[in-house]
N, C-alpha and C positions, 0 to 999 in steps of 0.2 A: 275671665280666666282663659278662656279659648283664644282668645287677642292677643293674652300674654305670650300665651305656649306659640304659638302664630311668629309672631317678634322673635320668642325664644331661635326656633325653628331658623325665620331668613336669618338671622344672624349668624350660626352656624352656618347656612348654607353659602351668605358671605365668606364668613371667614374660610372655611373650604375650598373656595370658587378661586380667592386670592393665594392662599394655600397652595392649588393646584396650578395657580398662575407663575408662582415663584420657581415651582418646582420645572414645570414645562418650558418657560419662556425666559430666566433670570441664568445667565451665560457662567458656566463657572469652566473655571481655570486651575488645572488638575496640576500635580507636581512633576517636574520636569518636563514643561511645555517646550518643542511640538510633542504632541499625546501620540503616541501609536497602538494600535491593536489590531491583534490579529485575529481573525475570523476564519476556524480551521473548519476543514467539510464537515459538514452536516453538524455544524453546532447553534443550539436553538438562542432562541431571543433572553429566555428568560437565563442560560447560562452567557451569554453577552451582556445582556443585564446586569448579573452583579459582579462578572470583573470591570464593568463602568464604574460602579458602585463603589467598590473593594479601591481602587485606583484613585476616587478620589473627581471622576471625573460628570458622576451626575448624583442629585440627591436620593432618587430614591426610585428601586429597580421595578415597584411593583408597577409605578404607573407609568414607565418604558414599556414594560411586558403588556399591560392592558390596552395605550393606547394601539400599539404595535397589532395588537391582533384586532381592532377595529380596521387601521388600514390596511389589513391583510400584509404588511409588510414582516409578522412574523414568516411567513412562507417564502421569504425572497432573497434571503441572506445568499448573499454571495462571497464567496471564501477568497481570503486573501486579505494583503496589508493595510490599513483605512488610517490617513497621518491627518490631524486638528492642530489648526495652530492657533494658539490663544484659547483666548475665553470660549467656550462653545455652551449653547443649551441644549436639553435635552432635544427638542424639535427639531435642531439641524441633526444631531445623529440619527435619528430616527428618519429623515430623510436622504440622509447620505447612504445608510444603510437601503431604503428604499430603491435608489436610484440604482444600485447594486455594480457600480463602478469605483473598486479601489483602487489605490494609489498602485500599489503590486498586488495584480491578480496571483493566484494560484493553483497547481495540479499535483494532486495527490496521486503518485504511481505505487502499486500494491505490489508487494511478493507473488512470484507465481504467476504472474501474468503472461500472456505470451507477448509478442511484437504487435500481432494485431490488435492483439487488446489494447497494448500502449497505445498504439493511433489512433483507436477510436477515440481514446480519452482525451488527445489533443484535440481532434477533430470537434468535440464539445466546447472545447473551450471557445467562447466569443470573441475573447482580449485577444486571442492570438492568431496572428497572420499565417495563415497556410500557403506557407511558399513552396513546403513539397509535396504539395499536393499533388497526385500521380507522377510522381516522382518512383522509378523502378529501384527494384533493392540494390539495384549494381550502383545506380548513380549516387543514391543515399550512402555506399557502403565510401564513395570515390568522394563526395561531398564532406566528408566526416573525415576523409583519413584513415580511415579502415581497412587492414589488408586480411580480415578474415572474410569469410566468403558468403557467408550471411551476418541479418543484422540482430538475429537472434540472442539472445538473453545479454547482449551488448551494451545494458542499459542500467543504471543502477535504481533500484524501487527506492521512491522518498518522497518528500514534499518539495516542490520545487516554484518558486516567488520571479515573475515575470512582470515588467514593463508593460502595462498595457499597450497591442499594438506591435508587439516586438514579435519577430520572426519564429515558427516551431522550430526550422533548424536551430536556430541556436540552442533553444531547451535542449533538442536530442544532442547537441554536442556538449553541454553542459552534464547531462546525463549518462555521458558516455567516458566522459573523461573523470567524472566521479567513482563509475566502476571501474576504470582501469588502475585508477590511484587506489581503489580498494582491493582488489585484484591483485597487485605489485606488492603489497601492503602484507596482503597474507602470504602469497609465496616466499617471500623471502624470511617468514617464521615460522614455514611449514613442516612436519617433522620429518624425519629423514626416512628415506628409503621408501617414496611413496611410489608409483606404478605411473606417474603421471610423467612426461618428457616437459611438458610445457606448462606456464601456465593456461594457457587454453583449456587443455585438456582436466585442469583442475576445476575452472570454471561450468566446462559439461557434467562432471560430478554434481561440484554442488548444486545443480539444478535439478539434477534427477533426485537431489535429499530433498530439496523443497518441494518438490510436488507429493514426497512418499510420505515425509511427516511436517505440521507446524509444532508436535513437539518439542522443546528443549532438550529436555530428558532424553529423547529418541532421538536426535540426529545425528552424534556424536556413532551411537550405536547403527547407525543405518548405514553411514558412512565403512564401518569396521566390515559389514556384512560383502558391502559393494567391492573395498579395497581388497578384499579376504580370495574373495570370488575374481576379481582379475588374477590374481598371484598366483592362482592354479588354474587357469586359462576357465573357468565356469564361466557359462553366460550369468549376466546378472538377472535378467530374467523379472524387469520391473514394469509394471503395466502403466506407469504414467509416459513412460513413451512409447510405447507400444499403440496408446491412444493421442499421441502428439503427431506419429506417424500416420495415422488414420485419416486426420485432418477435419473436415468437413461431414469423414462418412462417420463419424461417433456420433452415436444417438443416447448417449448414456449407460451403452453395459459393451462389457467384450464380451463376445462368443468366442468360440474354439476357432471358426474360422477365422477370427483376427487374429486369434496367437500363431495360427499357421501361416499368415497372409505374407510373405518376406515383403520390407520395407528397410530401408536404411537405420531404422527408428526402432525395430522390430529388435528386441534383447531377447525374444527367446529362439529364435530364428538365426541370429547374431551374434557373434564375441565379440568382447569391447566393449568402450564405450560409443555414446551414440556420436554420429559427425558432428553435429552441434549443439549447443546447450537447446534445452528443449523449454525455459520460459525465464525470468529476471529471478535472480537469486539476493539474498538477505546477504549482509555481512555473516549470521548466524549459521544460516548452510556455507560459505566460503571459510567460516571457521570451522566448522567440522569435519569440511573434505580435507583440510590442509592437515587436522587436530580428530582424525579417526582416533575412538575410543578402545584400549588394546582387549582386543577378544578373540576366538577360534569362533566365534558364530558365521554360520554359512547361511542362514535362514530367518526369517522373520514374518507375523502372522499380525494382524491386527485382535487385539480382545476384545472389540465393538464398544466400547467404555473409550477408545482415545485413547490407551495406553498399546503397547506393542510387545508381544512374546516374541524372544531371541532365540534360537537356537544353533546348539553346535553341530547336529547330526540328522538325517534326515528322517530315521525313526522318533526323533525328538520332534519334529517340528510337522509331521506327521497325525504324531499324536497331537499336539496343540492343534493344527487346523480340525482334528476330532473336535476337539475340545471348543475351541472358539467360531469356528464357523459352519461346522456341520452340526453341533451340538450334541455331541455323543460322548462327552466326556464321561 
Protein backbone atom coordinates (compact mmCIF):
# COMPACT_ATOMS: atom_id res chain seq x y z
CA UNK A 1 0.00 0.00 0.00
CA UNK A 2 2.71 2.49 1.01
CA UNK A 3 4.60 1.53 -2.52
CA UNK A 4 1.41 2.25 -4.23
CA UNK A 5 0.74 5.76 -2.61
CA UNK A 6 4.91 6.12 -3.16
CA UNK A 7 4.14 5.58 -7.21
CA UNK A 8 0.93 7.43 -6.79
CA UNK A 9 2.89 10.55 -5.29
CA UNK A 10 6.27 10.37 -8.14
CA UNK A 11 3.76 10.33 -10.72
CA UNK A 12 2.16 13.36 -9.85
CA UNK A 13 5.26 14.77 -8.94
CA UNK A 14 6.21 13.91 -12.56
CA UNK A 15 3.46 14.99 -14.23
CA UNK A 16 3.92 18.59 -12.21
CA UNK A 17 7.67 18.82 -12.86
CA UNK A 18 6.63 18.52 -16.90
CA UNK A 19 3.56 20.63 -16.21
CA UNK A 20 5.89 23.24 -14.81
CA UNK A 21 8.46 22.48 -17.64
CA UNK A 22 5.81 23.36 -20.42
CA UNK A 23 4.63 26.26 -18.66
CA UNK A 24 8.37 27.86 -17.97
CA UNK A 25 10.31 26.77 -20.93
CA UNK A 26 7.55 25.79 -23.98
CA UNK A 27 7.96 29.51 -26.17
CA UNK A 28 4.48 30.81 -26.89
CA UNK A 29 3.49 33.21 -29.43
CA UNK A 30 0.92 35.87 -28.44
CA UNK A 31 -1.41 37.58 -31.04
CA UNK A 32 -0.14 40.24 -33.06
CA UNK A 33 3.61 39.32 -32.83
CA UNK A 34 6.14 41.77 -32.19
CA UNK A 35 4.40 41.67 -28.35
CA UNK A 36 4.85 44.95 -26.78
CA UNK A 37 4.30 45.92 -23.19
CA UNK A 38 4.64 48.42 -21.20
CA UNK A 39 5.97 48.59 -17.72
CA UNK A 40 4.54 51.79 -16.10
CA UNK A 41 6.40 52.99 -12.57
CA UNK A 42 6.13 51.23 -9.80
CA UNK A 43 3.97 48.48 -11.21
CA UNK A 44 4.52 45.13 -9.50
CA UNK A 45 5.29 41.58 -11.18
CA UNK A 46 2.22 40.00 -10.10
CA UNK A 47 0.04 43.05 -12.17
CA UNK A 48 2.68 42.34 -15.33
CA UNK A 49 1.83 39.03 -14.77
CA UNK A 50 -1.48 38.88 -15.84
CA UNK A 51 -1.45 41.44 -18.65
CA UNK A 52 1.08 38.57 -19.83
CA UNK A 53 -1.49 36.41 -19.18
CA UNK A 54 -4.59 38.39 -20.26
CA UNK A 55 -2.67 39.04 -23.75
CA UNK A 56 -2.22 35.71 -24.56
CA UNK A 57 1.48 35.86 -24.15
CA UNK A 58 2.43 33.21 -21.15
CA UNK A 59 0.26 30.43 -19.65
CA UNK A 60 0.03 31.06 -16.30
CA UNK A 61 0.80 34.36 -14.05
CA UNK A 62 1.06 32.54 -10.78
CA UNK A 63 4.26 30.75 -11.54
CA UNK A 64 5.75 34.17 -13.30
CA UNK A 65 4.95 35.77 -9.88
CA UNK A 66 6.53 32.99 -7.81
CA UNK A 67 9.58 32.17 -9.77
CA UNK A 68 10.12 36.07 -10.16
CA UNK A 69 10.26 36.43 -6.33
CA UNK A 70 12.84 33.56 -5.99
CA UNK A 71 15.18 35.66 -8.23
CA UNK A 72 14.38 38.62 -6.43
CA UNK A 73 13.63 40.07 -9.93
CA UNK A 74 10.27 40.92 -8.63
CA UNK A 75 12.07 44.08 -6.98
CA UNK A 76 13.83 45.09 -10.31
CA UNK A 77 11.18 46.05 -12.85
CA UNK A 78 12.14 48.76 -14.58
CA UNK A 79 9.70 51.00 -16.43
CA UNK A 80 9.29 51.50 -19.90
CA UNK A 81 8.67 49.68 -23.40
CA UNK A 82 9.86 45.86 -23.46
CA UNK A 83 9.26 44.61 -27.58
CA UNK A 84 9.31 40.22 -28.11
CA UNK A 85 9.54 39.05 -31.35
CA UNK A 86 8.12 35.65 -32.02
CA UNK A 87 7.59 32.77 -29.86
CA UNK A 88 8.97 33.79 -26.44
CA UNK A 89 8.84 31.69 -22.98
CA UNK A 90 8.07 32.55 -19.92
CA UNK A 91 11.97 32.31 -18.64
CA UNK A 92 13.15 34.92 -21.32
CA UNK A 93 10.56 37.48 -19.86
CA UNK A 94 11.50 36.91 -16.79
CA UNK A 95 14.87 37.50 -17.65
CA UNK A 96 14.50 40.36 -19.81
CA UNK A 97 12.52 41.90 -17.26
CA UNK A 98 15.49 40.98 -14.91
CA UNK A 99 18.11 42.49 -16.93
CA UNK A 100 16.00 45.67 -16.52
CA UNK A 101 16.86 47.20 -20.00
CA UNK A 102 13.88 47.98 -22.31
CA UNK A 103 13.59 48.78 -25.61
CA UNK A 104 12.10 52.47 -24.69
CA UNK A 105 13.02 53.41 -21.26
CA UNK A 106 10.92 55.81 -19.28
CA UNK A 107 10.19 59.05 -16.92
CA UNK A 108 7.36 59.87 -15.31
CA UNK A 109 7.19 63.72 -14.58
CA UNK A 110 4.59 64.59 -11.81
CA UNK A 111 2.34 67.86 -11.47
CA UNK A 112 3.63 70.21 -9.15
CA UNK A 113 6.92 69.61 -9.35
CA UNK A 114 9.48 72.36 -9.45
CA UNK A 115 12.51 72.40 -12.22
CA UNK A 116 14.71 70.93 -9.89
CA UNK A 117 12.81 68.30 -9.08
CA UNK A 118 12.35 67.53 -12.97
CA UNK A 119 16.34 67.27 -13.04
CA UNK A 120 16.64 65.21 -10.30
CA UNK A 121 14.43 62.71 -12.00
CA UNK A 122 16.38 62.75 -15.17
CA UNK A 123 19.55 62.67 -13.34
CA UNK A 124 18.05 59.03 -12.23
CA UNK A 125 17.47 57.90 -15.14
CA UNK A 126 20.49 55.29 -16.28
CA UNK A 127 19.29 55.06 -20.08
CA UNK A 128 19.74 58.66 -20.49
CA UNK A 129 22.73 60.73 -21.50
CA UNK A 130 23.28 63.74 -19.35
CA UNK A 131 24.59 66.09 -21.86
CA UNK A 132 23.41 69.01 -19.74
CA UNK A 133 24.80 68.24 -17.19
CA UNK A 134 25.97 71.61 -15.44
CA UNK A 135 24.63 73.23 -17.91
CA UNK A 136 23.48 77.10 -16.39
CA UNK A 137 19.64 77.99 -16.96
CA UNK A 138 20.62 80.70 -19.41
CA UNK A 139 22.34 78.11 -21.71
CA UNK A 140 19.52 75.42 -21.18
CA UNK A 141 17.00 78.49 -21.75
CA UNK A 142 19.39 79.44 -25.30
CA UNK A 143 19.64 75.43 -26.04
CA UNK A 144 15.75 75.01 -26.16
CA UNK A 145 14.76 78.07 -27.85
CA UNK A 146 13.52 79.76 -25.13
CA UNK A 147 12.95 83.46 -24.78
CA UNK A 148 11.41 83.42 -21.35
CA UNK A 149 13.97 84.07 -18.63
CA UNK A 150 13.71 81.08 -16.54
CA UNK A 151 13.14 77.53 -17.28
CA UNK A 152 10.52 77.24 -14.74
CA UNK A 153 7.16 75.44 -15.07
CA UNK A 154 8.44 75.34 -18.93
CA UNK A 155 7.76 71.74 -19.06
CA UNK A 156 4.75 69.68 -19.39
CA UNK A 157 4.13 66.76 -16.45
CA UNK A 158 3.52 63.25 -18.27
CA UNK A 159 5.07 60.11 -19.11
CA UNK A 160 7.70 60.38 -21.47
CA UNK A 161 9.40 56.89 -23.65
CA UNK A 162 13.09 57.38 -24.64
CA UNK A 163 15.71 55.59 -26.68
CA UNK A 164 17.97 54.13 -24.43
CA UNK A 165 21.07 56.22 -24.64
CA UNK A 166 19.36 59.16 -26.15
CA UNK A 167 20.34 62.58 -24.98
CA UNK A 168 18.18 64.53 -21.72
CA UNK A 169 18.09 67.57 -23.78
CA UNK A 170 16.05 66.19 -26.14
CA UNK A 171 13.45 64.75 -23.43
CA UNK A 172 13.49 68.56 -22.07
CA UNK A 173 12.69 69.77 -25.59
CA UNK A 174 10.27 67.21 -26.16
CA UNK A 175 8.69 68.30 -22.94
CA UNK A 176 8.67 71.72 -23.58
CA UNK A 177 7.33 71.86 -26.85
CA UNK A 178 4.35 69.60 -25.48
CA UNK A 179 3.53 72.48 -22.87
CA UNK A 180 3.67 75.15 -25.28
CA UNK A 181 1.27 73.14 -27.71
CA UNK A 182 -0.73 72.88 -24.61
CA UNK A 183 -0.32 76.23 -23.53
CA UNK A 184 -1.40 77.77 -27.18
CA UNK A 185 -4.20 75.17 -27.04
CA UNK A 186 -5.77 76.65 -24.08
CA UNK A 187 -5.29 80.42 -24.77
CA UNK A 188 -6.89 80.64 -27.69
CA UNK A 189 -10.21 78.99 -25.88
CA UNK A 190 -9.74 80.93 -23.00
CA UNK A 191 -12.69 83.08 -21.76
CA UNK A 192 -12.71 86.46 -22.44
CA UNK A 193 -11.78 89.30 -20.45
CA UNK A 194 -9.17 87.54 -18.41
CA UNK A 195 -6.40 89.94 -16.53
CA UNK A 196 -3.77 87.92 -18.28
CA UNK A 197 -1.72 90.04 -21.49
CA UNK A 198 0.02 86.84 -22.37
CA UNK A 199 -0.10 83.53 -22.38
CA UNK A 200 2.76 83.47 -20.09
CA UNK A 201 1.20 85.05 -17.76
CA UNK A 202 -1.77 82.63 -17.86
CA UNK A 203 0.67 79.82 -17.36
CA UNK A 204 2.05 81.48 -13.79
CA UNK A 205 -1.72 81.31 -12.77
CA UNK A 206 -2.11 78.01 -13.48
CA UNK A 207 0.65 77.12 -11.41
CA UNK A 208 -0.16 78.88 -8.50
CA UNK A 209 -3.96 76.59 -8.86
CA UNK A 210 -1.67 73.60 -8.88
CA UNK A 211 0.09 73.88 -5.83
CA UNK A 212 -3.16 75.43 -3.89
CA UNK A 213 -5.44 72.63 -4.96
CA UNK A 214 -5.31 68.77 -6.77
CA UNK A 215 -9.02 69.20 -6.46
CA UNK A 216 -11.24 69.15 -9.45
CA UNK A 217 -13.94 70.47 -7.94
CA UNK A 218 -11.77 73.39 -6.48
CA UNK A 219 -9.76 74.66 -9.24
CA UNK A 220 -12.03 76.11 -11.24
CA UNK A 221 -13.07 77.97 -8.05
CA UNK A 222 -9.44 78.98 -6.86
CA UNK A 223 -8.93 80.25 -10.11
CA UNK A 224 -12.23 82.71 -9.79
CA UNK A 225 -10.78 83.82 -6.17
CA UNK A 226 -7.10 84.58 -7.85
CA UNK A 227 -8.76 86.25 -11.19
CA UNK A 228 -11.28 88.20 -8.75
CA UNK A 229 -8.42 89.52 -6.66
CA UNK A 230 -6.23 90.83 -9.63
CA UNK A 231 -9.30 92.92 -11.04
CA UNK A 232 -9.37 94.94 -7.95
CA UNK A 233 -5.63 95.25 -7.64
CA UNK A 234 -5.81 92.66 -4.04
CA UNK A 235 -2.82 90.85 -3.46
CA UNK A 236 -3.62 87.25 -3.92
CA UNK A 237 -1.99 86.40 -0.97
CA UNK A 238 -1.12 82.61 -1.73
CA UNK A 239 1.40 80.80 0.40
CA UNK A 240 2.67 78.15 -2.14
CA UNK A 241 4.72 80.90 -3.50
CA UNK A 242 5.44 82.59 -0.82
CA UNK A 243 7.20 79.24 0.05
CA UNK A 244 8.73 78.79 -3.71
CA UNK A 245 10.26 82.11 -2.85
CA UNK A 246 11.81 80.90 0.33
CA UNK A 247 13.74 78.39 -1.58
CA UNK A 248 16.01 76.20 0.38
CA UNK A 249 15.16 78.23 3.56
CA UNK A 250 11.54 76.16 3.99
CA UNK A 251 11.59 73.77 6.67
CA UNK A 252 8.04 72.98 6.37
CA UNK A 253 5.84 75.80 8.03
CA UNK A 254 5.76 79.82 7.26
CA UNK A 255 6.06 81.96 10.08
CA UNK A 256 5.03 85.58 10.15
CA UNK A 257 8.45 86.47 9.36
CA UNK A 258 8.13 84.73 5.90
CA UNK A 259 4.97 86.52 5.00
CA UNK A 260 6.70 89.75 5.95
CA UNK A 261 10.17 88.75 4.28
CA UNK A 262 9.68 90.76 0.45
CA UNK A 263 10.82 88.32 -2.35
CA UNK A 264 9.76 88.46 -5.87
CA UNK A 265 7.44 85.38 -5.01
CA UNK A 266 6.19 87.01 -1.84
CA UNK A 267 2.06 87.70 -2.72
CA UNK A 268 1.35 89.05 0.32
CA UNK A 269 4.14 91.59 0.10
CA UNK A 270 3.35 91.90 -3.78
CA UNK A 271 0.55 92.69 -6.47
CA UNK A 272 0.30 90.60 -9.20
CA UNK A 273 1.15 87.66 -10.24
CA UNK A 274 4.38 86.20 -9.41
CA UNK A 275 7.56 86.70 -12.36
CA UNK A 276 7.39 83.05 -12.99
CA UNK A 277 5.45 80.14 -12.89
CA UNK A 278 6.40 78.64 -9.55
CA UNK A 279 6.21 74.63 -10.57
CA UNK A 280 4.90 72.38 -13.96
CA UNK A 281 1.29 72.67 -14.30
CA UNK A 282 -1.53 69.95 -15.38
CA UNK A 283 -3.63 70.61 -18.65
CA UNK A 284 -6.40 70.57 -15.54
CA UNK A 285 -4.98 73.83 -13.83
CA UNK A 286 -4.28 75.39 -17.57
CA UNK A 287 -8.05 74.85 -17.92
CA UNK A 288 -9.17 76.54 -15.12
CA UNK A 289 -6.87 79.56 -15.34
CA UNK A 290 -8.18 80.03 -18.90
CA UNK A 291 -11.94 78.53 -17.71
CA UNK A 292 -12.23 80.58 -13.89
CA UNK A 293 -15.39 79.44 -12.41
CA UNK A 294 -17.88 82.74 -12.43
CA UNK A 295 -18.13 83.95 -8.69
CA UNK A 296 -17.76 87.24 -6.37
CA UNK A 297 -15.46 85.01 -3.95
CA UNK A 298 -12.50 86.87 -2.72
CA UNK A 299 -11.32 84.12 -0.18
CA UNK A 300 -10.79 80.78 0.37
CA UNK A 301 -10.04 78.28 3.62
CA UNK A 302 -9.24 74.73 3.55
CA UNK A 303 -11.95 72.42 5.73
CA UNK A 304 -8.97 69.94 6.63
CA UNK A 305 -11.20 67.00 4.92
CA UNK A 306 -9.68 68.03 1.13
CA UNK A 307 -12.49 70.11 0.38
CA UNK A 308 -12.31 74.02 0.27
CA UNK A 309 -14.70 76.87 1.75
CA UNK A 310 -15.26 79.95 -0.65
CA UNK A 311 -16.06 82.98 0.33
CA UNK A 312 -17.46 86.34 -0.85
CA UNK A 313 -16.60 88.71 2.14
CA UNK A 314 -14.14 88.82 4.56
CA UNK A 315 -16.42 88.46 7.58
CA UNK A 316 -17.40 85.35 5.79
CA UNK A 317 -14.27 83.84 5.50
CA UNK A 318 -13.23 84.95 8.76
CA UNK A 319 -15.82 83.10 10.18
CA UNK A 320 -14.83 79.87 8.18
CA UNK A 321 -11.16 80.05 9.29
CA UNK A 322 -13.25 80.12 12.99
CA UNK A 323 -14.70 77.35 11.92
CA UNK A 324 -12.17 75.23 10.01
CA UNK A 325 -8.94 76.04 11.38
CA UNK A 326 -9.08 77.49 14.69
CA UNK A 327 -11.91 75.48 15.57
CA UNK A 328 -14.32 77.67 17.17
CA UNK A 329 -17.16 77.32 15.07
Amino acid sequence: MHRLIGRILAAFALLFALWLAWVVAVPVTPPGSPYTVSVAPNRTMGQLARTLEEDGAIRNRWVMVAISRMMGSDRKLRAGLYQFSGATALWQYLSRFNDGHPDQASVTIIEGWTFRQFRAALRDEEDLRQDSAGWSEQRLLAELGMSEGSVEGLFFPSTYYYLPGSSDVELLRRANQTLMQQLQTVWESRAADLPYQTPYQLLIMASLIEKETAREEDRSMVASVFVNRLRIGMRLQTDPAVIYGMGERYRGRIGKDALRRDTPYNTYTRAGLTPTPIALVSRAALDAAAHPAPSRALYFVSRGDGTTQFSETLDEHNAAVRQYILKKG
